[in-house]
FIVEXZA-279519 format. One record per residue: x negated, y negated, z of N, C-alpha, C, CB in turn; residue in three letters. Coordinates in steps of 0.1 Angstrom, whole numbers. Each point is the difference from the previous one (the first is absolute). Glycine has a CB too. Example, Ala and Ser with C-alpha at 12.3 -4.5 7.8 and 13.67 -1.06 7.14 Angstrom:
% residues 2
+-------+-------+-------+-------+-------+-------+-------+-------+-------+-------+-------+-------+------+
!   nc1 !   nc2 !   nc3 !  cac1 !  cac2 !  cac3 !   cc1 !   cc2 !   cc3 !  cbc1 !  cbc2 !  cbc3 ! resn !
+-------+-------+-------+-------+-------+-------+-------+-------+-------+-------+-------+-------+------+
!  -132 !    57 !    78 !     9 !   -12 !     0 !    -9 !   -12 !     0 !    19 !    12 !    12 !  ALA !
!   -15 !   -23 !   -19 !    -9 !   -11 !     0 !     8 !   -11 !     8 !   -12 !     6 !   -22 !  SER !
+-------+-------+-------+-------+-------+-------+-------+-------+-------+-------+-------+-------+------+
//
This chain:
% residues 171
+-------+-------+-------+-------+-------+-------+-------+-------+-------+-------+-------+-------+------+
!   nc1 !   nc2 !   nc3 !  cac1 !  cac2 !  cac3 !   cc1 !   cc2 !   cc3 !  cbc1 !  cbc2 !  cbc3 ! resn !
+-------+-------+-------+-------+-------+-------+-------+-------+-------+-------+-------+-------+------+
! -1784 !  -174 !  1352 !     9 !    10 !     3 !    11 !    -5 !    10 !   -18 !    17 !    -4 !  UNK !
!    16 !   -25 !    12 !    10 !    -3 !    11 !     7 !   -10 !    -6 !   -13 !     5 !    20 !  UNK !
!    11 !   -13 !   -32 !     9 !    -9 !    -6 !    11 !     7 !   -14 !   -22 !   -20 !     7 !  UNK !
!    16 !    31 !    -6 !     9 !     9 !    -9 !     7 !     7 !    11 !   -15 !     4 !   -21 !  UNK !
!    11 !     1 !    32 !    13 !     2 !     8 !    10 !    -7 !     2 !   -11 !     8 !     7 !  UNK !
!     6 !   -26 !    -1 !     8 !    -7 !     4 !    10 !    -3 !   -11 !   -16 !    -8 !    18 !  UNK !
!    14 !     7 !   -27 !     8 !     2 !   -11 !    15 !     7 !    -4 !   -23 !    -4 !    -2 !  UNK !
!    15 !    15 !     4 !    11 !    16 !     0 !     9 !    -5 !    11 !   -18 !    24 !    -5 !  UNK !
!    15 !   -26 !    16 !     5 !     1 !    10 !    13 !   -10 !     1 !   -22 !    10 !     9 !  UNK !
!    16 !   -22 !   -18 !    12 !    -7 !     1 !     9 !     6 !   -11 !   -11 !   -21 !    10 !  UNK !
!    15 !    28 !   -15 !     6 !     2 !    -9 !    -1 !    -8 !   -18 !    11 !     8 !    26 !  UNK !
!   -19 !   -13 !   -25 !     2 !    -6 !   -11 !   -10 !     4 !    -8 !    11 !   -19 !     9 !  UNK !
!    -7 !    18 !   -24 !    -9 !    12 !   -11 !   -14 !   -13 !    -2 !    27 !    20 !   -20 !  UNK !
!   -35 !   -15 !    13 !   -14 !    -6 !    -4 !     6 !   -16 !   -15 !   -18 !    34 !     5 !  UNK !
!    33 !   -25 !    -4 !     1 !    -9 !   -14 !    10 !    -8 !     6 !    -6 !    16 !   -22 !  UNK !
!    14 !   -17 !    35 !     5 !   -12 !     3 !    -7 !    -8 !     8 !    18 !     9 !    -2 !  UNK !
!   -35 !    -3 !    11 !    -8 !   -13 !     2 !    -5 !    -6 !   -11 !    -6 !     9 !    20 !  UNK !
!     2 !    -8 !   -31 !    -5 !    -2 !    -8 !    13 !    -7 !    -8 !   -20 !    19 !     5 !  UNK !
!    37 !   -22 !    -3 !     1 !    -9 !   -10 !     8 !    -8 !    15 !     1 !    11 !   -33 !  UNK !
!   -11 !   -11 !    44 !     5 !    -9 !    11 !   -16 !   -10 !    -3 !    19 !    19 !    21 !  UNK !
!   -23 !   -13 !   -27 !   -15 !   -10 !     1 !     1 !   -13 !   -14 !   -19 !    27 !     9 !  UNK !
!    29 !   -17 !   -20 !     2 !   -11 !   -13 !     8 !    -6 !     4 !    -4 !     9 !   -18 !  UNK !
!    15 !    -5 !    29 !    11 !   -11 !     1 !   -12 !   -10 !     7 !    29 !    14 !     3 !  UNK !
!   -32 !   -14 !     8 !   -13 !    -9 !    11 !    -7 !    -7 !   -13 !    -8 !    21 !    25 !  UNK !
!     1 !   -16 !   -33 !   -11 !    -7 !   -11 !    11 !    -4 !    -7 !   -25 !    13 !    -3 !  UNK !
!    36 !   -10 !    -1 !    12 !   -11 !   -11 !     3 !   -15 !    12 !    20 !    28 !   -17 !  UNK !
!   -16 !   -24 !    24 !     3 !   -12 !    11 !   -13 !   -11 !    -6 !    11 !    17 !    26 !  UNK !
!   -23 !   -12 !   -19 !    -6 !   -11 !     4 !    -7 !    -7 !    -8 !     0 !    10 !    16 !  UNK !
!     0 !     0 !   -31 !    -1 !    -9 !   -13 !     5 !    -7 !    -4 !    -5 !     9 !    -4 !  UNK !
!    20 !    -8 !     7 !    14 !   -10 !    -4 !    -5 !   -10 !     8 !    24 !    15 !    -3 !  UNK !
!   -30 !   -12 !    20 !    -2 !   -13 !     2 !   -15 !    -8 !    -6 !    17 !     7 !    20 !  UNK !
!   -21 !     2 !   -17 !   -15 !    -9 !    -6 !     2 !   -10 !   -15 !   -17 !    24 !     8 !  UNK !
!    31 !   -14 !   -18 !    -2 !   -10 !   -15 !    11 !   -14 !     5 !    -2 !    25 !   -23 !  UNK !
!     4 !   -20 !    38 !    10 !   -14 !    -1 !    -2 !   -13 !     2 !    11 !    12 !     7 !  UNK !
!   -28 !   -11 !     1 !    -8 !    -7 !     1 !     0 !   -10 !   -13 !   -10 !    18 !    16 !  UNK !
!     0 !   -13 !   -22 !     0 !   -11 !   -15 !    13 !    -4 !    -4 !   -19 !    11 !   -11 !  UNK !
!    28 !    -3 !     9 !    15 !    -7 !    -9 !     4 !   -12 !    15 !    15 !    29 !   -20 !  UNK !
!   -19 !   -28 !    28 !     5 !   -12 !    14 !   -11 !   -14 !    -5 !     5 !    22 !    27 !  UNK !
!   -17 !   -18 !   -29 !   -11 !    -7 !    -7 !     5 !    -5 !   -10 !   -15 !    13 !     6 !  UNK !
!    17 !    -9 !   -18 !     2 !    -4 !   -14 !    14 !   -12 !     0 !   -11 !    28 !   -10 !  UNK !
!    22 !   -20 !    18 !    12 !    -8 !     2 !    -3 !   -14 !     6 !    12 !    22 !     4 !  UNK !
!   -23 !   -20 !    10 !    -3 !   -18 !     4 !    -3 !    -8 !   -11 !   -12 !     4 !    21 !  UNK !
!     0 !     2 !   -29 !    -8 !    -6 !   -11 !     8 !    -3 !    -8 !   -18 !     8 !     1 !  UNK !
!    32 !    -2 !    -7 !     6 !    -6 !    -6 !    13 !   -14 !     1 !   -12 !    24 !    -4 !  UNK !
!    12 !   -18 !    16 !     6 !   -13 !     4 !    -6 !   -12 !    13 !    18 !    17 !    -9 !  UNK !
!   -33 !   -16 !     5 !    -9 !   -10 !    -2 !    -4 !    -6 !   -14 !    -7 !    10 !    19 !  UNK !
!     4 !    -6 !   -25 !     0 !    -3 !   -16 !    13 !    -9 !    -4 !   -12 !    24 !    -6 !  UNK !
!    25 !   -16 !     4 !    15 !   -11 !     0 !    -4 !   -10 !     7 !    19 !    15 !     1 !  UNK !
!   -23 !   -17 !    14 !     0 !   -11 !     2 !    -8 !   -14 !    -5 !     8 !    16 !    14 !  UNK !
!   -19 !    -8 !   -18 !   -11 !    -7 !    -3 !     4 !    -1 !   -10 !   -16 !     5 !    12 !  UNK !
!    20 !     3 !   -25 !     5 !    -7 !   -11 !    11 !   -10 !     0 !    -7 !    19 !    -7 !  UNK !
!    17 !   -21 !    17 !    10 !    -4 !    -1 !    -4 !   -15 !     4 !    14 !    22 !     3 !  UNK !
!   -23 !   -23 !     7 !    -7 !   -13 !     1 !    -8 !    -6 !   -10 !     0 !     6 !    21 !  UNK !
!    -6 !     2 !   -29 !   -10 !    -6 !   -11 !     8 !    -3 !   -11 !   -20 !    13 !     6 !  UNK !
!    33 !    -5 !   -10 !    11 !    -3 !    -9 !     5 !   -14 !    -1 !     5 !    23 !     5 !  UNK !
!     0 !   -27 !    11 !     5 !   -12 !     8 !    -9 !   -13 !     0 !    11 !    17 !    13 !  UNK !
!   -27 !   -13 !   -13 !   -10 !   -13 !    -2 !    -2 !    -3 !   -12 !   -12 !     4 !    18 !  UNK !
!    12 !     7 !   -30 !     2 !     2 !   -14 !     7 !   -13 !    -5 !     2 !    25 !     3 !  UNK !
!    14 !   -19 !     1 !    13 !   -10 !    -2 !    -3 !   -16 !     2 !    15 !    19 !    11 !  UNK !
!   -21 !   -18 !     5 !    -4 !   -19 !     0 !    -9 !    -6 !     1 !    11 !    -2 !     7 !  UNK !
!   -20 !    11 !   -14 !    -9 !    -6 !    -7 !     0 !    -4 !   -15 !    -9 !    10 !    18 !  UNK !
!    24 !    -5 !   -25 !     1 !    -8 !    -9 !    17 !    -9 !     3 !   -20 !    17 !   -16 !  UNK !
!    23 !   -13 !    27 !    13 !   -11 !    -1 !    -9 !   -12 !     5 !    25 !    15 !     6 !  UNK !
!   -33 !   -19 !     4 !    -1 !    -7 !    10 !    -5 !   -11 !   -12 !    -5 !    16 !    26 !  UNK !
!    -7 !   -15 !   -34 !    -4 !   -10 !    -7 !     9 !    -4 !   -14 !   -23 !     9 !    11 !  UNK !
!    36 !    -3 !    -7 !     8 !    -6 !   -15 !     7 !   -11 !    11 !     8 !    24 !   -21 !  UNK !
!    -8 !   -30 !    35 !    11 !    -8 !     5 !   -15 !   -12 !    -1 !    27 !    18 !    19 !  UNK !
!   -37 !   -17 !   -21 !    -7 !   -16 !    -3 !     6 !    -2 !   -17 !   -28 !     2 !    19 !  UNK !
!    28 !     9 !   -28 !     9 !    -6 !   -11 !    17 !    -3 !     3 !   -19 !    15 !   -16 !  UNK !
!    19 !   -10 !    16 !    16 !    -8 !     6 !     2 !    -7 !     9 !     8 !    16 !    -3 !  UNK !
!   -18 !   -22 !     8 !    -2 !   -14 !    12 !    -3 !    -8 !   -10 !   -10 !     9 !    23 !  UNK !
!     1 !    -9 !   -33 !    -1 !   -11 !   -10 !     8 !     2 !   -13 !   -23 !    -4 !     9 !  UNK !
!    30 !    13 !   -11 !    16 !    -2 !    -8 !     3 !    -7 !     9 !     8 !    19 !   -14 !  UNK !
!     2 !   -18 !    21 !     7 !    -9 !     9 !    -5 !   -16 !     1 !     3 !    23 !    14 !  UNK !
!   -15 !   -22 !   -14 !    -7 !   -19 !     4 !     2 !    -5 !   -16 !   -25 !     3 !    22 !  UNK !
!    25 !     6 !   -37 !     0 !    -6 !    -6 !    15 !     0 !    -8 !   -26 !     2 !     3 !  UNK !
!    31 !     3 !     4 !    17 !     0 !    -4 !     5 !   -11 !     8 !     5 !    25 !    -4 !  UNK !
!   -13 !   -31 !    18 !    10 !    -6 !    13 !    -5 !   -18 !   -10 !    -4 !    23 !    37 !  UNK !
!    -9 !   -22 !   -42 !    -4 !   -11 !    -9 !     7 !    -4 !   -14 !   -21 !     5 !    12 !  UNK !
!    26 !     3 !   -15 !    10 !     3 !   -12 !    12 !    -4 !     4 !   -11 !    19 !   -10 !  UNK !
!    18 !   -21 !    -3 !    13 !    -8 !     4 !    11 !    10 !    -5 !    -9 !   -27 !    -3 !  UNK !
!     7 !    37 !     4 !    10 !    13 !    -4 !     4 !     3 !    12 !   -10 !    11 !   -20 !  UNK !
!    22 !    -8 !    28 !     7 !     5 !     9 !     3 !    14 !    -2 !     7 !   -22 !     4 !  UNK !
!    -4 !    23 !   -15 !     0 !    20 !    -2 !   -14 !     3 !     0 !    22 !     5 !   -18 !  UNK !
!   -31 !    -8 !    13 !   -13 !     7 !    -4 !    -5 !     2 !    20 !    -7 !   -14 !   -33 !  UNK !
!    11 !    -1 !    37 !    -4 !     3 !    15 !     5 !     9 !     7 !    -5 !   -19 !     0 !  UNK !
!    19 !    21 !    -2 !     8 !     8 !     7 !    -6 !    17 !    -2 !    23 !   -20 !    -3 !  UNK !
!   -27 !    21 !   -11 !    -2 !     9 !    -1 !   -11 !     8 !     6 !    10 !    -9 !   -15 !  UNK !
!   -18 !    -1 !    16 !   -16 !     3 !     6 !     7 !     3 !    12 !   -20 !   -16 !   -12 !  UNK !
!    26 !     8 !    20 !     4 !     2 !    14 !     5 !    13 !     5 !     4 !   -22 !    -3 !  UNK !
!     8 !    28 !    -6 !     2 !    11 !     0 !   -11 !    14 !    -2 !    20 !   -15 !    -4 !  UNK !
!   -28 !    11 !    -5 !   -12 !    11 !    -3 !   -10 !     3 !    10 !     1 !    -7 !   -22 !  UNK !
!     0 !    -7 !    29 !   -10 !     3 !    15 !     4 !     2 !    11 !   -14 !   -11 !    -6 !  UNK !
!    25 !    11 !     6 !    11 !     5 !    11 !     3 !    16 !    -2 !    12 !   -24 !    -1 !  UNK !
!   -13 !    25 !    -9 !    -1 !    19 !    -2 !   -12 !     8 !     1 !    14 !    -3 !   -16 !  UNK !
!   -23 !     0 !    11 !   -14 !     3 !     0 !    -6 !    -4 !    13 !    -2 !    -3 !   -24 !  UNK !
!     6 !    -5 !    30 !    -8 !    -5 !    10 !     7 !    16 !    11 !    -2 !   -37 !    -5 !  UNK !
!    16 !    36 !     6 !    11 !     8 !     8 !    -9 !    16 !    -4 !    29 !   -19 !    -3 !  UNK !
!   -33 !    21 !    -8 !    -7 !    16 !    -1 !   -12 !    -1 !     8 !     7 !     6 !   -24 !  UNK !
!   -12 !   -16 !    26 !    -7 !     2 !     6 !     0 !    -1 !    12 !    -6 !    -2 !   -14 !  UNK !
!    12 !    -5 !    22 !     7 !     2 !    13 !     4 !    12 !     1 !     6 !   -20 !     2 !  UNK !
!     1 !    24 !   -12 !     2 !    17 !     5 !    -9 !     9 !     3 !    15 !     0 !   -12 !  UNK !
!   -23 !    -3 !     6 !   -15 !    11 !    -2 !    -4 !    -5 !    17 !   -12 !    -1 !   -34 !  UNK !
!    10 !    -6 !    34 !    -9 !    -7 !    11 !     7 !     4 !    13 !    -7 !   -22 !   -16 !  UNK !
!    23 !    19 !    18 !     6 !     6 !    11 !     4 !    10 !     5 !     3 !   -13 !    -3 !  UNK !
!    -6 !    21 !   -12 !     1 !    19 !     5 !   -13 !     6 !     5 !    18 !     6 !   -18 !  UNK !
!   -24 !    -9 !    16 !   -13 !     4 !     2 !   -13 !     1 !     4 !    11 !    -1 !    -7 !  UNK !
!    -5 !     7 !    21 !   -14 !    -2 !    12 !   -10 !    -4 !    -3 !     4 !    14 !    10 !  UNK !
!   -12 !    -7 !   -17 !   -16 !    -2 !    -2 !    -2 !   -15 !    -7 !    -6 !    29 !    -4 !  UNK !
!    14 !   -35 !    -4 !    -1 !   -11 !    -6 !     6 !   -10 !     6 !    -2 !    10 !   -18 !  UNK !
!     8 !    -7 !    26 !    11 !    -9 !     8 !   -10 !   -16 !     2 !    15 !    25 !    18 !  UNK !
!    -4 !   -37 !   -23 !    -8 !   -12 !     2 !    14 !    -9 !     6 !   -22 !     3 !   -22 !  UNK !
!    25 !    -5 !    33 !     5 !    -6 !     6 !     0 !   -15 !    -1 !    -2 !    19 !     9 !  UNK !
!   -10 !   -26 !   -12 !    -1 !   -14 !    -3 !     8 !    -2 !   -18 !   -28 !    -4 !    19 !  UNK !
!    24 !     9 !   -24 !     3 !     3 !   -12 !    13 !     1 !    -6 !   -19 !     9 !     4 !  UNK !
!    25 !    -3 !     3 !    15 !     8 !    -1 !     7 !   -12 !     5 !    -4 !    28 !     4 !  UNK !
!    -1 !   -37 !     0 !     8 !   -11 !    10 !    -2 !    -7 !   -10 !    -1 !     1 !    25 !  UNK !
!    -7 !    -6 !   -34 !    -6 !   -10 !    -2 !    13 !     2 !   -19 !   -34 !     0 !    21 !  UNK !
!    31 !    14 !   -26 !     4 !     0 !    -8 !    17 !     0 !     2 !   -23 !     8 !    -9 !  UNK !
!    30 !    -6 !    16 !    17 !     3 !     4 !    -2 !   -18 !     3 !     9 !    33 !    15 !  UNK !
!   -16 !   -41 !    -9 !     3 !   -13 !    -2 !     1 !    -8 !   -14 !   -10 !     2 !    22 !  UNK !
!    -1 !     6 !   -28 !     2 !    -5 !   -14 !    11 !     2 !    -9 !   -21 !     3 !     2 !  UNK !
!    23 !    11 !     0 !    14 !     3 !   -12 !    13 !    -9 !    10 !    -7 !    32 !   -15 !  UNK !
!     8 !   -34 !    27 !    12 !    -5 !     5 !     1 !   -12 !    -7 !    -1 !    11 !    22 !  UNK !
!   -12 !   -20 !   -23 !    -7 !   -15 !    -7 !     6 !    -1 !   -14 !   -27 !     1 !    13 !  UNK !
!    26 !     9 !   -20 !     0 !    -1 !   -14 !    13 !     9 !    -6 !   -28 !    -4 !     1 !  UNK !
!    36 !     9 !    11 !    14 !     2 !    -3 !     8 !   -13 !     3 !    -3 !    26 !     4 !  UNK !
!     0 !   -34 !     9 !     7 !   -14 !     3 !    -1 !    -9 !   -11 !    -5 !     3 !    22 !  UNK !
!    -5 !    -3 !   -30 !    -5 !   -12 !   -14 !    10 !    11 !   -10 !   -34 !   -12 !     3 !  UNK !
!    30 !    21 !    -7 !     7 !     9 !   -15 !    15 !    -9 !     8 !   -16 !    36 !   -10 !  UNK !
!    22 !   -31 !    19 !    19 !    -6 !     3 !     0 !   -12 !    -3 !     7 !    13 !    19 !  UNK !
!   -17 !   -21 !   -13 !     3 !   -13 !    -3 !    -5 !    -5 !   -16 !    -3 !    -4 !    28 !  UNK !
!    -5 !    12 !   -33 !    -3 !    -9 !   -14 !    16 !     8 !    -5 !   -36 !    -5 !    -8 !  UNK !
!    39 !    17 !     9 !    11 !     3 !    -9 !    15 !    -9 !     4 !   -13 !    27 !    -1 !  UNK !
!    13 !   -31 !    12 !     7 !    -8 !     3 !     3 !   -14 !    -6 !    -5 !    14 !    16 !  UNK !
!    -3 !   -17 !   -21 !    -6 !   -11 !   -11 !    -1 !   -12 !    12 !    13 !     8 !   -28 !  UNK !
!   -22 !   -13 !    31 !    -6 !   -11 !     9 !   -10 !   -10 !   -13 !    -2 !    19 !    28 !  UNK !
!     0 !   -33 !   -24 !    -2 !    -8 !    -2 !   -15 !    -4 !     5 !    25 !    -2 !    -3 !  UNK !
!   -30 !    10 !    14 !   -14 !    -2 !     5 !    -6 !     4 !   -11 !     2 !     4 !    24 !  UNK !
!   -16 !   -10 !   -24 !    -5 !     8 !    -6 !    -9 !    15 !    -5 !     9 !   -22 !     5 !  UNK !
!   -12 !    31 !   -14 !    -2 !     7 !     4 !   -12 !     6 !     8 !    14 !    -4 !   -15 !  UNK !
!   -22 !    -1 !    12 !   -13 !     2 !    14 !     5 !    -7 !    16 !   -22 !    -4 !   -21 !  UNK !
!    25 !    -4 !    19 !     6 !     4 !    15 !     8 !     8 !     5 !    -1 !   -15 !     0 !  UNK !
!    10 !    19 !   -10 !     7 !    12 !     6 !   -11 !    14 !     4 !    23 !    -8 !   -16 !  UNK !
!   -30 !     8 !     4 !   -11 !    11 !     3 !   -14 !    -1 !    11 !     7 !     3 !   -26 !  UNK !
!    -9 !   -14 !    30 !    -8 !    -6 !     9 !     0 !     8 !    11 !     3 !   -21 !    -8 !  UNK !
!     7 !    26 !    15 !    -1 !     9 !    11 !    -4 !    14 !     1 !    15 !   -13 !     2 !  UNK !
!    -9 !    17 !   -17 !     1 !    15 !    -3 !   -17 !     5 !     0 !    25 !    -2 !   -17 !  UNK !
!   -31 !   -13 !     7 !   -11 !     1 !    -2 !    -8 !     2 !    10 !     5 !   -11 !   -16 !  UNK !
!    -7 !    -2 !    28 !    -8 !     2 !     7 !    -2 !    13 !     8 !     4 !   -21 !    -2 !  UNK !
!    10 !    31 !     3 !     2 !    15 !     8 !    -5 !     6 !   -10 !    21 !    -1 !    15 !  UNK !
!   -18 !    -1 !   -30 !    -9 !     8 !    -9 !   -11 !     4 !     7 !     6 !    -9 !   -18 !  UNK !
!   -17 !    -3 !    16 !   -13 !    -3 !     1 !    -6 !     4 !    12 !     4 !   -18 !   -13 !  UNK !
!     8 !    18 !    27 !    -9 !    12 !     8 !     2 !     7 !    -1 !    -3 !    -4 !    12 !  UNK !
!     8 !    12 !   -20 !     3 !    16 !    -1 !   -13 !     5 !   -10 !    29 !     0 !     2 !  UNK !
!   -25 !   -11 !   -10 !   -12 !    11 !    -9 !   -16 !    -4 !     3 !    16 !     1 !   -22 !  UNK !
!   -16 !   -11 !    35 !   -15 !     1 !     4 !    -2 !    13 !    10 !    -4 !   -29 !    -3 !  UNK !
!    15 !    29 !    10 !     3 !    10 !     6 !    -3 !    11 !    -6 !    14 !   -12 !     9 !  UNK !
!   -11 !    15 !   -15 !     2 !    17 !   -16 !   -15 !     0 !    -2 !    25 !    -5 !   -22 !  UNK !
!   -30 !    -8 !    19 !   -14 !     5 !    -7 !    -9 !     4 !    13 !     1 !   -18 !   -24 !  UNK !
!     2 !    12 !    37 !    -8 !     8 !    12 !     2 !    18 !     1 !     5 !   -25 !    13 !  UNK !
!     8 !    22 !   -14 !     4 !    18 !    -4 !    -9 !     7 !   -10 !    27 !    -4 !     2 !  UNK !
!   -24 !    -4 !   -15 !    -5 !     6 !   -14 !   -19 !     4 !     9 !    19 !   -21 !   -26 !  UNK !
!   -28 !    12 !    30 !   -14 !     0 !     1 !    -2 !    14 !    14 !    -5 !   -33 !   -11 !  UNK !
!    17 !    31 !    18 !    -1 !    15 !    10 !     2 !    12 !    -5 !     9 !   -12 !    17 !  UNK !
!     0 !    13 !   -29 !     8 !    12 !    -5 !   -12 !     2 !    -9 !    30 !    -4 !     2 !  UNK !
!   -40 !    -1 !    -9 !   -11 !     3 !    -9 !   -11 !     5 !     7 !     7 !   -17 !   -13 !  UNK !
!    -6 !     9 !    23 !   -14 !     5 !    10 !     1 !    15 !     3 !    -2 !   -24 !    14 !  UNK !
!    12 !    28 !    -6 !     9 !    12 !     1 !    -5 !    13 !   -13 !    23 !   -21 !     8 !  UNK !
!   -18 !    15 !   -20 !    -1 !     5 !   -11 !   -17 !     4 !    -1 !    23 !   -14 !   -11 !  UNK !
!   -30 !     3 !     8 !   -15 !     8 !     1 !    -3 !     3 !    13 !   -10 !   -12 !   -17 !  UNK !
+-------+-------+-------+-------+-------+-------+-------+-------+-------+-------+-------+-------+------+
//
């Protein structure tokens, strides 16, 4: 009885406490569902990330093992006595090698610093030989390629340390 007075007394009818109580229960539901959509939103952009990295190991784990085939194009073009066929090769691993330097230098979680050095020495190696064989020189061609080669050959022993971390990773 004394809460039905206090009621009256404030002036307010039974039916504006009563939609002061739905506005109070609308509030605090809005907040309670904001809970999960704050939830769901992390998870989702945990997932992107985690896809975006597994997307990225994806990628070099099949670029990384095509530069030991283009390490031995190259050895068997630099033993060949074709100057275009070599030039050619030279340019093909200078591109491919460079995608993968890209991959490699954007991207924290994969970030390989020995690697990225190792390969930008190489394409610098095997853009200096492509000028000079196009230049037409008289050396011969494995010497010209002799350098490119050897910077090949750490890179891709290099790569395949990557390749056996980025698998491990994977399982």
């Amino acid at each position: 009885m004394e809460l039905a007075q206090a009621i009256r007394e404030t002036g307010w009818s039974t039916g504006d406490w009563l939609s002061l109580g739905q506005l109070v229960g609308t509030v605090v539901g809005l907040g309670l569902a904001a809970i999960p959509l704050w939830k769901t939103a992390s998870a989702v952009r945990a997932t992107r990330d985690l896809l975006s990295k597994r997307l990225l190991t994806n990628d070099l784990l099949i670029l990384l093992p095509q530069l030991h085939a283009l390490e031995d194009d190259l050895f068997e073009r630099a033993k060949g006595n074709d100057a275009d066929q070599l030039e050619k090769a030279l340019v093909l691993y200078a591109r491919h090698a460079g995608t993968i330097q890209g991959h490699l230098s954007t991207n924290e979680t994969v970030k390989d610093e020995k690697l990225v050095a190792l390969i930008r020495a190489s394409r610098s190696a095997a853009r200096a030989a492509k000028v000079e064989i196009a230049g037409g020189t008289s050396r011969p061609l494995f010497e010209i390629a002799k350098v490119t080669l050897d910077k090949v050959s750490k890179a891709t022993d290099e790569a395949t340390e990557l390749i056996a971390r980025l698998q491990n990773e994977v399982d």
